[in-house]
NUTOR-392577 format. One record per residue (C-alpha): x negated, y negated, z; residue number from 1; residue in three letters. Coordinates in steps of 0.1 Angstrom, whole numbers, plus 2048, in hexadecimal, padded with zeros to 3 digits. Layout:
residues N
c1 | c2 | c3 | num | residuo
X | Y | Z | NUM | Ala
...
***
This chain:
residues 350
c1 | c2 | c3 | num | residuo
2EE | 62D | A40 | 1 | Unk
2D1 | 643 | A3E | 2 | Unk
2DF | 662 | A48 | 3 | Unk
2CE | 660 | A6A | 4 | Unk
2E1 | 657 | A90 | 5 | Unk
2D8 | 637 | A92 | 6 | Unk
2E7 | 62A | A71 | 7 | Unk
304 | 647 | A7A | 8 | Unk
30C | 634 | A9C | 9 | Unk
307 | 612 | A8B | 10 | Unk
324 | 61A | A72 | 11 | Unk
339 | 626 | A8F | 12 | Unk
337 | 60E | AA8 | 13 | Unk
33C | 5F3 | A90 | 14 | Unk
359 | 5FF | A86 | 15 | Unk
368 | 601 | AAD | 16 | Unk
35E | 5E1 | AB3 | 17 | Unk
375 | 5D6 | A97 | 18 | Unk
35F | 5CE | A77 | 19 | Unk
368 | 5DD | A53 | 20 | Unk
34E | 5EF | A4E | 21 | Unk
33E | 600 | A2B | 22 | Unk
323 | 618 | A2C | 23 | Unk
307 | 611 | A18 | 24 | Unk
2EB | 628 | A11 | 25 | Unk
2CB | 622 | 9FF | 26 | Unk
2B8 | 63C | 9EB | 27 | Unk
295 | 635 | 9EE | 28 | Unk
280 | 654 | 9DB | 29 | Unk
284 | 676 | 9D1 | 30 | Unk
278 | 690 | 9E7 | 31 | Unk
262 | 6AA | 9D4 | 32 | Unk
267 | 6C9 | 9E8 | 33 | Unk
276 | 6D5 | A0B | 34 | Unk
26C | 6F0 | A21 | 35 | Unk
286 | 704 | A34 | 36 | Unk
290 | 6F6 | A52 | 37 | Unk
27C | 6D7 | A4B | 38 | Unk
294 | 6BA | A53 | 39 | Unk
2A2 | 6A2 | A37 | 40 | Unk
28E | 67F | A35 | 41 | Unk
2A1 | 65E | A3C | 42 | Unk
2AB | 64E | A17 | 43 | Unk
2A7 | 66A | A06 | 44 | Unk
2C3 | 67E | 9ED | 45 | Unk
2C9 | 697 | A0A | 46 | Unk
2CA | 680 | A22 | 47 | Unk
2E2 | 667 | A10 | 48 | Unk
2FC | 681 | A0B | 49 | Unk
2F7 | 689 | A30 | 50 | Unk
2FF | 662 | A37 | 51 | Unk
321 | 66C | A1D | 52 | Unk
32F | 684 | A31 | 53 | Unk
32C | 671 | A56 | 54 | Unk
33E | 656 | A46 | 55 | Unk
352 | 66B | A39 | 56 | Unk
35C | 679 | A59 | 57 | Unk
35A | 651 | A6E | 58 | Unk
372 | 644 | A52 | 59 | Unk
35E | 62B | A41 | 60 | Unk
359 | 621 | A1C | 61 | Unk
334 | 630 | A0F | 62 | Unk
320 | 625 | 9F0 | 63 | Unk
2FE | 631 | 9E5 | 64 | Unk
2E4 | 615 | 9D3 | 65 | Unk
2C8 | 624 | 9BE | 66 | Unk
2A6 | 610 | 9CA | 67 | Unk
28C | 626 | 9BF | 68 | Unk
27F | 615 | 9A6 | 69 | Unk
27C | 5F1 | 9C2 | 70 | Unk
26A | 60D | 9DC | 71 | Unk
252 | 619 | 9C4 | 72 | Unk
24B | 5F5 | 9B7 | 73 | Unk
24B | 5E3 | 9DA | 74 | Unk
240 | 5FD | 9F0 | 75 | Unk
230 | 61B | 9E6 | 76 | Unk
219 | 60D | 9CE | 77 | Unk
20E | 5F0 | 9E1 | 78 | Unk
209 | 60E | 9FC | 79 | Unk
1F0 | 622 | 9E7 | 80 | Unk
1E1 | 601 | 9E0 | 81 | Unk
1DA | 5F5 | 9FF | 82 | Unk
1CB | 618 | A0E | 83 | Unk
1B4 | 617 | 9EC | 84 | Unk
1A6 | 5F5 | 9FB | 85 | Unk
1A2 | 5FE | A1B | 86 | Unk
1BE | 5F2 | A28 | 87 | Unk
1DA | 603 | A3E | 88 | Unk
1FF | 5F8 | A33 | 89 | Unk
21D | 5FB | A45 | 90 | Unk
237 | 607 | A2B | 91 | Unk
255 | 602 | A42 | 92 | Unk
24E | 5DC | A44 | 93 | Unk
24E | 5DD | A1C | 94 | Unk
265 | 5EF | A18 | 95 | Unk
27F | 5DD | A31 | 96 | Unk
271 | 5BA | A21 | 97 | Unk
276 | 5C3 | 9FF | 98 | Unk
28E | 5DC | 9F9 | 99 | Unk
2A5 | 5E6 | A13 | 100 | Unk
2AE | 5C7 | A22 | 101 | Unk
2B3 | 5B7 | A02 | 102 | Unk
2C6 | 5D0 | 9F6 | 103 | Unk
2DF | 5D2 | A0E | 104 | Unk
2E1 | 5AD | A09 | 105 | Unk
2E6 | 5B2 | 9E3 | 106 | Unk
302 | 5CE | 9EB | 107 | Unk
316 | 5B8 | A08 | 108 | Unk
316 | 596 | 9ED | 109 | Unk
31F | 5AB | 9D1 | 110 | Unk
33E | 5B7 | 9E6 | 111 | Unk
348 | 595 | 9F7 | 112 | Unk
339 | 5A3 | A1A | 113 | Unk
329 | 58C | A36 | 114 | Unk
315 | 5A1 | A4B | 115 | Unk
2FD | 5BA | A46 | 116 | Unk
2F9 | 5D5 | A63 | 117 | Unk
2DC | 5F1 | A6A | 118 | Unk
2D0 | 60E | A82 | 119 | Unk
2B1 | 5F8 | A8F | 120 | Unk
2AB | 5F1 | AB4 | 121 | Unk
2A6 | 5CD | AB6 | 122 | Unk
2BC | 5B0 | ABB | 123 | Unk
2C4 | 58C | AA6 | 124 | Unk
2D0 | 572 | ABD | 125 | Unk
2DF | 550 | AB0 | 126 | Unk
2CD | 52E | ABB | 127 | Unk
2DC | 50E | AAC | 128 | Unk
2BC | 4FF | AAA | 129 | Unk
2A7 | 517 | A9E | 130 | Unk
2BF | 52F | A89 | 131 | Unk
2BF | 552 | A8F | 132 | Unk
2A5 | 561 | AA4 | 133 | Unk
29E | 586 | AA3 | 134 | Unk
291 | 596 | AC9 | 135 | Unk
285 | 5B6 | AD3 | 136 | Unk
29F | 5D5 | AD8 | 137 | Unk
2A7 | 5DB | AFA | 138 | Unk
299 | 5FD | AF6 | 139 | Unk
271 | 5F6 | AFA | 140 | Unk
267 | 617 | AF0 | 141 | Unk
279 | 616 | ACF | 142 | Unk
27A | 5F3 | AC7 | 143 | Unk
278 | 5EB | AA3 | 144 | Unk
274 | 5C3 | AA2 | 145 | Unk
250 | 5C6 | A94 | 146 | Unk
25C | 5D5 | A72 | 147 | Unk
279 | 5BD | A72 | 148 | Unk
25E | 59B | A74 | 149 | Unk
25B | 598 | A4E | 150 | Unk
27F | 592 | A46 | 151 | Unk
28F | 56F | A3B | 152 | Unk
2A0 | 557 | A53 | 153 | Unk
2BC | 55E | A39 | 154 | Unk
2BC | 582 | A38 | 155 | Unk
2B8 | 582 | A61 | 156 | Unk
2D9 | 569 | A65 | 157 | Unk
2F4 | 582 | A55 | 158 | Unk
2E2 | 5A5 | A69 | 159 | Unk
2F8 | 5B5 | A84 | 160 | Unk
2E2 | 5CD | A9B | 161 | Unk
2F9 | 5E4 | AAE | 162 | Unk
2DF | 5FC | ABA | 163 | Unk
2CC | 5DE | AC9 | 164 | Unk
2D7 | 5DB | AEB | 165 | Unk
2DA | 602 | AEF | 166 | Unk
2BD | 61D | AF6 | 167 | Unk
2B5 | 639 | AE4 | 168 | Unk
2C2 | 650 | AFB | 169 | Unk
2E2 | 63D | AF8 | 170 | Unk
2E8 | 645 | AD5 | 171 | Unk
2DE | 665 | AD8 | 172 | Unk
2F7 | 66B | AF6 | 173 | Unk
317 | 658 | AE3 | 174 | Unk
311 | 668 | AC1 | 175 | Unk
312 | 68B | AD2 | 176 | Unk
331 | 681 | AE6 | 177 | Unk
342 | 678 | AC4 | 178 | Unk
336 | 69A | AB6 | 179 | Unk
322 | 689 | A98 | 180 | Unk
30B | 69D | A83 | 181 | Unk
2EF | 686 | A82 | 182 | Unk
2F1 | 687 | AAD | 183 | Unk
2D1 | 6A0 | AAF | 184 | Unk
2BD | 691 | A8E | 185 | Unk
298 | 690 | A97 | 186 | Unk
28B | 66D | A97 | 187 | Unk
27A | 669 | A77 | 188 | Unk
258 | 65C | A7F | 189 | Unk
240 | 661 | A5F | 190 | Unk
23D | 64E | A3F | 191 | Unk
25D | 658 | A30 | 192 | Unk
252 | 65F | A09 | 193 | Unk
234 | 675 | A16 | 194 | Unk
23F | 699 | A14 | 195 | Unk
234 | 6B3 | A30 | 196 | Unk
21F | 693 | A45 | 197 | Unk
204 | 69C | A2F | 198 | Unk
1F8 | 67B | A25 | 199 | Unk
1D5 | 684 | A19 | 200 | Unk
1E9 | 699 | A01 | 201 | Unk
201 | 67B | 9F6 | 202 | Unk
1E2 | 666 | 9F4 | 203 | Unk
1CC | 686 | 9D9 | 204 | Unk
1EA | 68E | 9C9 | 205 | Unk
204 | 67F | 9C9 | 206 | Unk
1F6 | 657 | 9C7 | 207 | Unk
1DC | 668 | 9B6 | 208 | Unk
1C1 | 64F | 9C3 | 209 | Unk
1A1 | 652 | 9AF | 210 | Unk
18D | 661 | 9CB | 211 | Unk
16A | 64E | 9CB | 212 | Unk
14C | 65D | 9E1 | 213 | Unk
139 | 642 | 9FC | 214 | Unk
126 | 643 | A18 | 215 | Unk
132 | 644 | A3D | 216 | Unk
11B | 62B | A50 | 217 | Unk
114 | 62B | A77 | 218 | Unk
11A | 603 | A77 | 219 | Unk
102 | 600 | A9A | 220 | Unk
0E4 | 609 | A87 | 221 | Unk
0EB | 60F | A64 | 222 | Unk
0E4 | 632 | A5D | 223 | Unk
0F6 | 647 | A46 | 224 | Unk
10A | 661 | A51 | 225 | Unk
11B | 675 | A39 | 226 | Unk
131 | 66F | A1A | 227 | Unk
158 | 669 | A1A | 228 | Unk
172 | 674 | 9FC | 229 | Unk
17F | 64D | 9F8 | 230 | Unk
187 | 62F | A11 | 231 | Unk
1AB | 63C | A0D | 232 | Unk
1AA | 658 | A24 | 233 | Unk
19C | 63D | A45 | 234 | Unk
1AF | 628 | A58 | 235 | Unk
19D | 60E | A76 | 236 | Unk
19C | 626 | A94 | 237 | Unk
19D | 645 | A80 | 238 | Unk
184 | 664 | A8E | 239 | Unk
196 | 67D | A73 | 240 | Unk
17C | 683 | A5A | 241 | Unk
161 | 677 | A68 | 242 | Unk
13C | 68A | A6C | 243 | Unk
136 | 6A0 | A8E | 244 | Unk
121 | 68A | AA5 | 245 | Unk
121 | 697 | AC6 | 246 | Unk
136 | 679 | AD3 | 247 | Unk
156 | 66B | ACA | 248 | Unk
151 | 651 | AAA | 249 | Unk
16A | 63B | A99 | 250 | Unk
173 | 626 | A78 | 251 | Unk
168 | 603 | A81 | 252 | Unk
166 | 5F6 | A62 | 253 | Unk
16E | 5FE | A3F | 254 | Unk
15E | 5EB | A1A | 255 | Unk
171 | 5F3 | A04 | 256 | Unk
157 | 5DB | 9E9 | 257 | Unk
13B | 5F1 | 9F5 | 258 | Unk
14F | 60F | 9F9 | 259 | Unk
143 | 616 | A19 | 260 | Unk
153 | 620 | A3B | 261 | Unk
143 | 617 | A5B | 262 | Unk
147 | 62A | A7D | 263 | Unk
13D | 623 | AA0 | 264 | Unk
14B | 628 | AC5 | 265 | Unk
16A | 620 | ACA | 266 | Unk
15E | 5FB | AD8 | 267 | Unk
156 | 5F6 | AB0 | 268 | Unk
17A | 5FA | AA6 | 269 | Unk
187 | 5E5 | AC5 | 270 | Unk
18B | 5BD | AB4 | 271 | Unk
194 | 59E | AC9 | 272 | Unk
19C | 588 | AA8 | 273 | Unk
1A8 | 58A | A83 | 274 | Unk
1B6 | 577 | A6B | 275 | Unk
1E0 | 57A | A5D | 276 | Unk
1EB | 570 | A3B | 277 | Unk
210 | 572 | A29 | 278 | Unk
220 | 564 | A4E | 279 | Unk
244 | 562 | A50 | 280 | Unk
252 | 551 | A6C | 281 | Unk
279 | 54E | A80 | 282 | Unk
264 | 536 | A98 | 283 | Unk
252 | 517 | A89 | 284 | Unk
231 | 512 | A9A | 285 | Unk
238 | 4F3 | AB2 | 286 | Unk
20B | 4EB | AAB | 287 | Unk
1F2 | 4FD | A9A | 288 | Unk
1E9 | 511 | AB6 | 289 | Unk
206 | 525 | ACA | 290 | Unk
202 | 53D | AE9 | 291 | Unk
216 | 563 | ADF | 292 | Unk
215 | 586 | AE2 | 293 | Unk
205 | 596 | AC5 | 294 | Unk
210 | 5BC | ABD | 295 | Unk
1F4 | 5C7 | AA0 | 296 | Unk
202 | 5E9 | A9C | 297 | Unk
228 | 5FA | A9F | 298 | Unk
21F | 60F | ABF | 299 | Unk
20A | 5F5 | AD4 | 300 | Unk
215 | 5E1 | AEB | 301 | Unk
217 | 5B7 | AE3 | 302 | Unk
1F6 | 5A9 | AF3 | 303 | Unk
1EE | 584 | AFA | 304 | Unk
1DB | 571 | AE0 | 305 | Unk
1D9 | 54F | AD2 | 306 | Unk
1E3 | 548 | AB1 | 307 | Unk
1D3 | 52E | A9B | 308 | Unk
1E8 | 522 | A7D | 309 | Unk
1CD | 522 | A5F | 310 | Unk
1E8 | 511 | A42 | 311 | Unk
20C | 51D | A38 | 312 | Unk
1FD | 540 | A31 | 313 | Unk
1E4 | 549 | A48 | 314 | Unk
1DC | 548 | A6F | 315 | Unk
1BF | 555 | A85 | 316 | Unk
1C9 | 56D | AA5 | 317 | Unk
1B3 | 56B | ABF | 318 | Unk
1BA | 588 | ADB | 319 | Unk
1B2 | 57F | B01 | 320 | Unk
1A2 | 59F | B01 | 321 | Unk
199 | 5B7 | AE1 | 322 | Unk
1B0 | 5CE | AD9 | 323 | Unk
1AD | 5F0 | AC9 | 324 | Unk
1AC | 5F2 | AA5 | 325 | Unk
1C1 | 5DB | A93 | 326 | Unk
1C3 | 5E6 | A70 | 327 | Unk
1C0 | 5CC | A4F | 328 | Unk
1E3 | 5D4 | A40 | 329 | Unk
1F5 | 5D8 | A5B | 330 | Unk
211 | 5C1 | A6C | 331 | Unk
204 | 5A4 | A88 | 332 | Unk
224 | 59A | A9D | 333 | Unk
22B | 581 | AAF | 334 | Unk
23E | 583 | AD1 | 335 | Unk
24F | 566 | AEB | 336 | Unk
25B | 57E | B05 | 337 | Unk
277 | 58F | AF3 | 338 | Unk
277 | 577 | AD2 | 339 | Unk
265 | 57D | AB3 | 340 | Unk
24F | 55D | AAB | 341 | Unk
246 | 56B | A8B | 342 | Unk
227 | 57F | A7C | 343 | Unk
212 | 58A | A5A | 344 | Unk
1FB | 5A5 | A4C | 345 | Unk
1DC | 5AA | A5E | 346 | Unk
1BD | 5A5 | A43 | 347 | Unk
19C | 5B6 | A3E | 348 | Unk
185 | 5AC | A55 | 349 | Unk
164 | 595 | A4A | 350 | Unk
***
């Protein structure tokens, strides 16, 4: 429970539907300051006692687990490392593969409990062949399969996904019938442990990347054309920070060997193919090349592509047609209609 309306509604409907339920809350960092008026983030201390009090008031057993120490380890150094190579992580696929997930699974052994439930909108569905099989949320516009595709078959077989088969708008609508005080949240959108959406400042100050000078490169015809602050602050498809060139210009590529970031049009940061390490699959490839729909970033839409299986590890993605800025770091998922194939983390381009 992470103080929010989804994880609120979770606990709730749970319940009515007949399960004993216990609350679980994760705390995940400390939050440095707060504004007034500035809302609480998800799995922080304010927001835990927030997930107290609602169930409190639903009538279910709450515990808190300290995982601060597993968040800093697992996610937001390997964050910080990542954007110093020139990479683009997604910390809520970390953070869901390698702390939250596992510890709810630690929590529900340690007190004799099967299942494990949360606020995500997606689905697991039970195939006797294949084991359990986790699909899309019936809610396309909040969906949240693709930072679900890097958790065990294990871990994926004892998940119950209430909010699945519901809409946003659904939950919204029941938690305000039921009067809860999480009905009217705001979604919490941004990287949760940086404070005011000011990541450049989380990146100078807070990470406190060492902050080394290159060049910013036209990559069509090599000229330089100004100087960036570190390979940290640029992401493929970024025109933030960037030199004024009359015309629109983009990140197309980044070296993070020679310290260098190169821009062109946006054509330069569109890529048909890449390669995908660390894969995880709930579907074993049936050859060594499979037909899917490949989602490269949270908020695109899946897109056809062929996928070559490389070894155990690695595959190639080939898109039908190029697709706009797929960043090394980020999550490559794989789509059957509804079903989640599988997927792994996009690498830097050669």
């Amino acid at each position: 429970m992470s103080g929010g309306v989804d994880s609120s509604l979770t606990a709730y409907l749970l319940k009515e539907q007949g399960y004993e339920v216990e609350g679980v809350s994760i705390l995940l960092f400390d939050k440095c300051s707060r504004q007034a008026g500035e809302k609480t983030p998800c799995c922080s201390a304010g927001a835990l006692m927030d997930a107290h009090k609602t169930a409190e008031a639903i009538g279910v057993g709450h515990n808190f687990i300290d995982a601060r120490d597993a968040f800093t380890e697992k996610v937001i150094r390997p964050f910080i490392e990542a954007y110093s190579k020139g990479m683009t992580p997604n910390p809520c696929i970390l953070c869901n593969r390698y702390v939250k997930f596992p510890s709810l699974i630690r929590a529900a052994d340690e007190r004799g409990i099967e299942f494990i439930a949360t606020g995500h909108y997606a689905r697991v569905a039970h195939d006797g062949k294949s084991g359990p099989l986790l699909l899309r949320g019936v809610d396309t516009g909040k969906d949240q399969s693709y930072v679900l595709y890097s958790l065990s078959k294990d871990i994926l077989g004892r998940m119950v996904l209430p909010l699945g088969e519901k809409t946003k708008n659904d939950v919204r609508r029941i938690a305000r019938e039921l009067d809860m005080a999480a009905a009217n949240r705001p979604e919490s959108q941004e990287i949760c442990f940086v404070e005011e959406k000011n990541y450049v400042a989380f990146m100078d100050n807070i990470a406190a990347v060492a902050a080394k000078k290159g060049e910013i490169i036209d990559i069509e015809t090599g000229k330089v054309l100004g100087e960036h602050n570190g390979i940290h602050l640029f992401t493929i498809g970024q025109r933030k920070r960037l030199p004024a060139m009359g015309k629109p210009i983009y990140v197309a590529r980044i070296d993070p060997l020679k310290n260098i970031v190169y821009t062109g049009p946006a054509e330069r940061a569109m890529m048909r193919d890449f390669t995908v390490a660390d894969l995880n699959w709930f579907v074993e490839p049936a050859s060594s090349s499979i037909r899917a729909a490949v989602k490269a970033r949270s908020m695109m839409k899946d897109e056809p592509a062929t996928i070559s299986i490389i070894n155990s590890e690695t595959a190639r993605v080939e898109y039908d047609e190029p697709q706009w800025a797929p960043a090394p770091g980020q999550g490559a998922v794989f789509y059957e209609g509804d079903i989640v194939l599988g997927g792994g983390t996009i690498q830097p381009y050669q």
